[in-house]
KOLFIDREN-101485 format. One record per residue (C-alpha): x, y negated, z negated; residue in one letter; residue number from 1. Coordinates in pm, whole numbers, always signed. Layout:
N
<atom <X; Y; Z>; A; NUM>
...
END
This chain:
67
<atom <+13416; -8184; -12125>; X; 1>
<atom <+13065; -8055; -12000>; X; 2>
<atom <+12841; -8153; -12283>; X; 3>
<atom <+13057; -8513; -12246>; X; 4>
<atom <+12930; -8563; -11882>; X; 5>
<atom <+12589; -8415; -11990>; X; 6>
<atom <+12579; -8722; -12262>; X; 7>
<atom <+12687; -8969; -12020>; X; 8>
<atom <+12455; -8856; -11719>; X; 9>
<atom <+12163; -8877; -12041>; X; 10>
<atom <+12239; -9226; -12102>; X; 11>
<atom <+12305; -9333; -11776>; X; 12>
<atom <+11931; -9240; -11647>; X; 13>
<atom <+11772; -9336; -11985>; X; 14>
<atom <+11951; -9681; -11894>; X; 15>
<atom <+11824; -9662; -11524>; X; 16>
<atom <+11517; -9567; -11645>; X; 17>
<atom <+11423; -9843; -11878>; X; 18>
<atom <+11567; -10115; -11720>; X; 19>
<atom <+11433; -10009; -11371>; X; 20>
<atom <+11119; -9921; -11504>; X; 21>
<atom <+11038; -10178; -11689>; X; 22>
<atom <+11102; -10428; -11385>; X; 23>
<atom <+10837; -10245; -11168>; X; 24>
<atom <+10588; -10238; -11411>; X; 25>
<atom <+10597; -10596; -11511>; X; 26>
<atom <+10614; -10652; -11143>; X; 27>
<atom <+10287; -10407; -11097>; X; 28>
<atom <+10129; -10598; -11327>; X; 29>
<atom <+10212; -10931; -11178>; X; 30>
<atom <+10051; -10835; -10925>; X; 31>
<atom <+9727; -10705; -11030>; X; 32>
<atom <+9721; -11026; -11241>; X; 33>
<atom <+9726; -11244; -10937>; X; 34>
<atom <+9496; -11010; -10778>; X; 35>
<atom <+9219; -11006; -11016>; X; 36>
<atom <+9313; -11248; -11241>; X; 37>
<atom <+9467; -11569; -11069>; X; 38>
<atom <+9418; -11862; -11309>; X; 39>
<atom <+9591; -11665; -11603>; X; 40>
<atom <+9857; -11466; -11451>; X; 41>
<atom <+10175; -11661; -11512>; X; 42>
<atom <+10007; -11656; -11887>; X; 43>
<atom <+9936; -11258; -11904>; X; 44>
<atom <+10220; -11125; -11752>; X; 45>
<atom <+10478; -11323; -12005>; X; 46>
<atom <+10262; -11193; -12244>; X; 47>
<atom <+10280; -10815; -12072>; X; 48>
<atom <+10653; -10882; -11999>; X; 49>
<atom <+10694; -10944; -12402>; X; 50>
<atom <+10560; -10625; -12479>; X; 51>
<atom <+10737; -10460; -12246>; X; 52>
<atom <+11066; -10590; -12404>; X; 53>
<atom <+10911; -10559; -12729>; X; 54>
<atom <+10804; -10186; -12726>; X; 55>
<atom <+11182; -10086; -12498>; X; 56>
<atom <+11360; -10287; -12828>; X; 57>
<atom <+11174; -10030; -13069>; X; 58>
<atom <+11253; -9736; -12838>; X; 59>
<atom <+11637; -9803; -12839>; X; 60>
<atom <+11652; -9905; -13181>; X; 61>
<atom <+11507; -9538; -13276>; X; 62>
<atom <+11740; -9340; -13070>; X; 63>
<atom <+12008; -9499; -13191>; X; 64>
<atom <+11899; -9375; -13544>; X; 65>
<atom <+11890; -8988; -13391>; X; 66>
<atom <+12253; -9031; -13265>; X; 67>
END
């Protein structure tokens, strides 16, 4: 029953994690876009938010080959 909760409580911060996480940092960037960058930050953070998304698809898809 222990190493069952351990698993959940593992997955349930790897999900707050990369969800969470990925949110502020495209939302960091966003902002040092407009800050520095103004006339192509709608442009570069899409393009940021991609690879976000991009590079948290790659990371799931390999743990789920460990488990």
């Amino acid at each position: 029953m222990k190493a069952f909760f351990k698993a959940r409580l593992r997955d349930f911060v790897e999900y707050i994690i990369t969800s969470y996480g990925a949110a502020l940092l495209i939302l960091i960037f966003a902002m040092l876009a407009v800050t520095y960058w103004e006339e192509y930050a709608w442009g570069t953070t899409a393009t940021f938010a991609v690879f976000v998304f991009v590079a948290l698809g790659f990371y799931h898809f390999r743990n789920k080959k460990k488990r």
